[in-house]
MDAnalysis code that builds the backbone (N, CA, C; Angstrom):
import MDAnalysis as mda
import numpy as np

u = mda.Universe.empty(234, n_residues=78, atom_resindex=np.repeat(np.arange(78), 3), trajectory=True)
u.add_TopologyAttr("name", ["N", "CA", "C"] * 78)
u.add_TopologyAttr("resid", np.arange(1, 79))
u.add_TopologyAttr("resname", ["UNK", "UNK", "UNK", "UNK", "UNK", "UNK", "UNK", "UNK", "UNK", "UNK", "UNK", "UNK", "UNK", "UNK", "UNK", "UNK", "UNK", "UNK", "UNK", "UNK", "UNK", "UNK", "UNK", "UNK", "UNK", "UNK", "UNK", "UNK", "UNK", "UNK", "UNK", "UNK", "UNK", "UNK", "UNK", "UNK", "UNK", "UNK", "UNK", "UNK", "UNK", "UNK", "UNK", "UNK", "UNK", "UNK", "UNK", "UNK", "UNK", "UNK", "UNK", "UNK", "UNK", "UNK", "UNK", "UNK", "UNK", "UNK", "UNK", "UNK", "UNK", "UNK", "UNK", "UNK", "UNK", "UNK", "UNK", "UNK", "UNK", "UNK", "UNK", "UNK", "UNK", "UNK", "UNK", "UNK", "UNK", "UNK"])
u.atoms.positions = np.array([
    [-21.864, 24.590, -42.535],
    [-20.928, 23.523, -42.834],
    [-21.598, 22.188, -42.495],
    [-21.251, 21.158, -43.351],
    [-21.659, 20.225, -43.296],
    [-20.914, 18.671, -42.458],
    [-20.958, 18.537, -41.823],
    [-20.335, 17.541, -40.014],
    [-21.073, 16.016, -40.244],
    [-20.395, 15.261, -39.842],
    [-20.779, 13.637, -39.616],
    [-20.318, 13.582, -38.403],
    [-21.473, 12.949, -37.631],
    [-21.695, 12.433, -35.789],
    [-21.652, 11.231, -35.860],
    [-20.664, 10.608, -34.736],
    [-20.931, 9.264, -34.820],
    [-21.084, 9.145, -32.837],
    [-22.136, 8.674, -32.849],
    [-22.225, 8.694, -31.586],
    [-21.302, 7.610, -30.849],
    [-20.178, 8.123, -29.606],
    [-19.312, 7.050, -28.928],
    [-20.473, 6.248, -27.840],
    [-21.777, 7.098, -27.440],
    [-21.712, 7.113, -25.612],
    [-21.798, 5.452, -25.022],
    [-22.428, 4.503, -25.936],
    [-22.529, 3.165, -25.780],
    [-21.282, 2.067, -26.452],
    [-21.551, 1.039, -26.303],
    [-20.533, 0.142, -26.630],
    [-20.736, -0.338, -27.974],
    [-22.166, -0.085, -28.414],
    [-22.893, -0.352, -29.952],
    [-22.171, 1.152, -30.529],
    [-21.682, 0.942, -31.331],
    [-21.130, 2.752, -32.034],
    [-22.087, 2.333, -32.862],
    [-23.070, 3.648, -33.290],
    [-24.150, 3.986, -33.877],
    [-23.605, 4.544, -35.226],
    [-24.406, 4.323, -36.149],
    [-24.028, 4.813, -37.733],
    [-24.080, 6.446, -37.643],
    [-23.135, 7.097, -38.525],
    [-23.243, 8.321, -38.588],
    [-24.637, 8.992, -39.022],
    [-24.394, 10.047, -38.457],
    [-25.765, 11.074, -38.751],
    [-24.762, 12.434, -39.479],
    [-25.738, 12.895, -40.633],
    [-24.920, 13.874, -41.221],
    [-26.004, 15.239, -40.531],
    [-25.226, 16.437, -40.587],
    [-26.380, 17.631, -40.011],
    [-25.176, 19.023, -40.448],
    [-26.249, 19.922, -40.736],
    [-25.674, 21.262, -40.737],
    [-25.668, 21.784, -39.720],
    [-24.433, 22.330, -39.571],
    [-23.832, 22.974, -37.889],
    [-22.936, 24.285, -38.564],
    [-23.054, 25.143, -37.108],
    [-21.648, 25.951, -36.918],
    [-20.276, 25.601, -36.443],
    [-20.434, 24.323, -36.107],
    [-19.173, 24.451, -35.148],
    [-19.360, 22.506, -35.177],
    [-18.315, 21.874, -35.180],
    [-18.249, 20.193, -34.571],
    [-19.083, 19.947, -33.328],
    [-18.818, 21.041, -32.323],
    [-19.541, 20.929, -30.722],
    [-21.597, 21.313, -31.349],
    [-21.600, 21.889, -32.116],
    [-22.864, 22.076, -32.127],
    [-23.600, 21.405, -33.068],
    [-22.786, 20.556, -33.815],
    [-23.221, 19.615, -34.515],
    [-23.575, 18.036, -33.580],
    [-22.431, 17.852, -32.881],
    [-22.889, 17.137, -31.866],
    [-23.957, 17.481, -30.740],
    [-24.379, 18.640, -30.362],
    [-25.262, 18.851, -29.075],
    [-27.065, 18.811, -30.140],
    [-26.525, 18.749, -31.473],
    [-27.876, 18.797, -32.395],
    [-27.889, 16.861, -32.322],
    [-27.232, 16.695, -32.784],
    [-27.216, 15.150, -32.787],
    [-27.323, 14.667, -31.425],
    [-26.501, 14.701, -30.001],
    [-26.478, 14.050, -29.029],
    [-27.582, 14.770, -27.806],
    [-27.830, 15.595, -28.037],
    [-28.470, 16.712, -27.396],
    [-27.944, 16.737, -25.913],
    [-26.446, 16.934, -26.092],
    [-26.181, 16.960, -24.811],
    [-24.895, 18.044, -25.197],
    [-24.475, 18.583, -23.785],
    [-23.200, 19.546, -23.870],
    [-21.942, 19.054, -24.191],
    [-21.328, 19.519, -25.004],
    [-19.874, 18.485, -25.251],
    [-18.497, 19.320, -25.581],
    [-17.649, 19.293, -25.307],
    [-16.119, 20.133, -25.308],
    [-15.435, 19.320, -25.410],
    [-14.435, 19.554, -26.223],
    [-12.616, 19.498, -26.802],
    [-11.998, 19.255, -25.601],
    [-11.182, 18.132, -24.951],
    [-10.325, 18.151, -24.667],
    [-9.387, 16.749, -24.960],
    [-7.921, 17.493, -24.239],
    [-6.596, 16.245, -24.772],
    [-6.866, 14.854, -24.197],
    [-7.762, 14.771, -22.800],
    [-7.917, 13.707, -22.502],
    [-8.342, 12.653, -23.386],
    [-7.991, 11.363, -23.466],
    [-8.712, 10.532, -24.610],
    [-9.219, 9.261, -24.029],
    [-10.100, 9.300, -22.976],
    [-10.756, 8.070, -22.655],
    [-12.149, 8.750, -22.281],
    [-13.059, 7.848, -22.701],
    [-14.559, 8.136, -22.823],
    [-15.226, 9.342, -23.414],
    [-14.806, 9.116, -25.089],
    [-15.413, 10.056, -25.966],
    [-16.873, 10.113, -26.121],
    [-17.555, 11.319, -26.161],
    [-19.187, 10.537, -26.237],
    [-19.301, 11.171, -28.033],
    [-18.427, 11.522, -28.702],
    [-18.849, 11.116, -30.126],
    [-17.303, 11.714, -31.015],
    [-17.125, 11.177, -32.090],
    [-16.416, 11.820, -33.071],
    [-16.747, 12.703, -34.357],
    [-16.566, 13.840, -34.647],
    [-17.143, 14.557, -35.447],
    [-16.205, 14.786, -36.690],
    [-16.906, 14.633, -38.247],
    [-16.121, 14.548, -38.988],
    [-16.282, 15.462, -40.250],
    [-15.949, 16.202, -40.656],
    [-16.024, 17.449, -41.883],
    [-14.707, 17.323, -42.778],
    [-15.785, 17.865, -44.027],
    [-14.595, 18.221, -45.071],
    [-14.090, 19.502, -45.039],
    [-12.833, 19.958, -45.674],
    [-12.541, 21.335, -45.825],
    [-11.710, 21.263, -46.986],
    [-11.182, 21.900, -47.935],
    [-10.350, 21.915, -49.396],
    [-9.184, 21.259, -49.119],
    [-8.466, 21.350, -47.676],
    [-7.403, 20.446, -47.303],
    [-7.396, 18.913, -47.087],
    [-8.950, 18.719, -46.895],
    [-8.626, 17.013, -46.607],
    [-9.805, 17.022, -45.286],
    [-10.003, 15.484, -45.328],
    [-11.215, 15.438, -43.799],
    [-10.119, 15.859, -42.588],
    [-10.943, 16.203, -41.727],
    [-10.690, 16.573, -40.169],
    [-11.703, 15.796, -39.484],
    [-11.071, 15.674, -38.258],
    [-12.000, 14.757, -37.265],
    [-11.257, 15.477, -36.094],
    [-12.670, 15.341, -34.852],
    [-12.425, 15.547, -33.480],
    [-13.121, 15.284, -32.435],
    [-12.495, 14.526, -31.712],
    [-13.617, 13.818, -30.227],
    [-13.863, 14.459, -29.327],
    [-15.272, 14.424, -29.462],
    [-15.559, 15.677, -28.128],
    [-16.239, 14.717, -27.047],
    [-16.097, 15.046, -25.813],
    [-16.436, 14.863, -24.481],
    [-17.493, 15.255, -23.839],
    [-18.443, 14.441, -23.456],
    [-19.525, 14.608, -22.350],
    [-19.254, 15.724, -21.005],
    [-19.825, 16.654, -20.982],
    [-19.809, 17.063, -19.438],
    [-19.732, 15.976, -18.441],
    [-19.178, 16.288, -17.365],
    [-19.514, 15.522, -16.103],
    [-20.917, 14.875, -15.828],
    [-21.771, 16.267, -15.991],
    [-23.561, 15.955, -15.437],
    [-23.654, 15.214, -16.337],
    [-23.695, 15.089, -17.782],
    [-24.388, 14.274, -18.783],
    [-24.118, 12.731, -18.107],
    [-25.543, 12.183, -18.596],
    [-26.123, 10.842, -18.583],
    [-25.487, 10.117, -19.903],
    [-25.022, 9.150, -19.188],
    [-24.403, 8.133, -20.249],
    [-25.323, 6.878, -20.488],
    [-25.895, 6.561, -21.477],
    [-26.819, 6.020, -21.886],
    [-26.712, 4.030, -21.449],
    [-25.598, 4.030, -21.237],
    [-25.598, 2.464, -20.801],
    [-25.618, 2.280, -19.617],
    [-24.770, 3.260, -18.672],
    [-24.803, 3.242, -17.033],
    [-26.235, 4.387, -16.231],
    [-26.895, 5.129, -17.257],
    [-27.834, 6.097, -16.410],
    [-27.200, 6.909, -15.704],
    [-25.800, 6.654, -15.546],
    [-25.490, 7.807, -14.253],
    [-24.860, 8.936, -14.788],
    [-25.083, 9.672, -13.963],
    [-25.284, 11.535, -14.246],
    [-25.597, 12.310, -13.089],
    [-25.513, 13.452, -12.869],
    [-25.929, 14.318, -11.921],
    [-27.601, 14.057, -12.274],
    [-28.061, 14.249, -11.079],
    [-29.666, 14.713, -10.947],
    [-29.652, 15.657, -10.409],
])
């Protein structure tokens, strides 16, 4: 399936990247190369992922792990 990444992790939102994936999360960890999961929380998305399907686009913001390094502050687990 074919997914559009738009990277959140900075304050510059970066132009989409298109990529073949299995899954939104693994389309992003190809694009962001970092670990990322679904949840309801909605503050500090590190990207939005966007696909077609016969019903219409879908979109969904997935979330940085804790450890992941956020590219404007550096901070992260070491």
């Amino acid at each position: 399936m074919i997914f559009q990444v738009i990277d959140l992790r900075s304050e510059l939102v970066t132009a989409q990247v298109t990529v073949e994936a299995s899954s939104p999360e693994d389309a992003a960890r190809q694009v962001l190369g970092i670990e990322v999961y679904r949840a309801t929380l909605r503050r500090d998305p590190a990207a939005r992922v966007y696909w077609d399907t016969a019903s219409g686009k879908n979109m969904v913001r997935l979330y940085a792990k804790l450890a992941e390094t956020s590219p404007e502050t550096g901070a992260g687990a070491a």
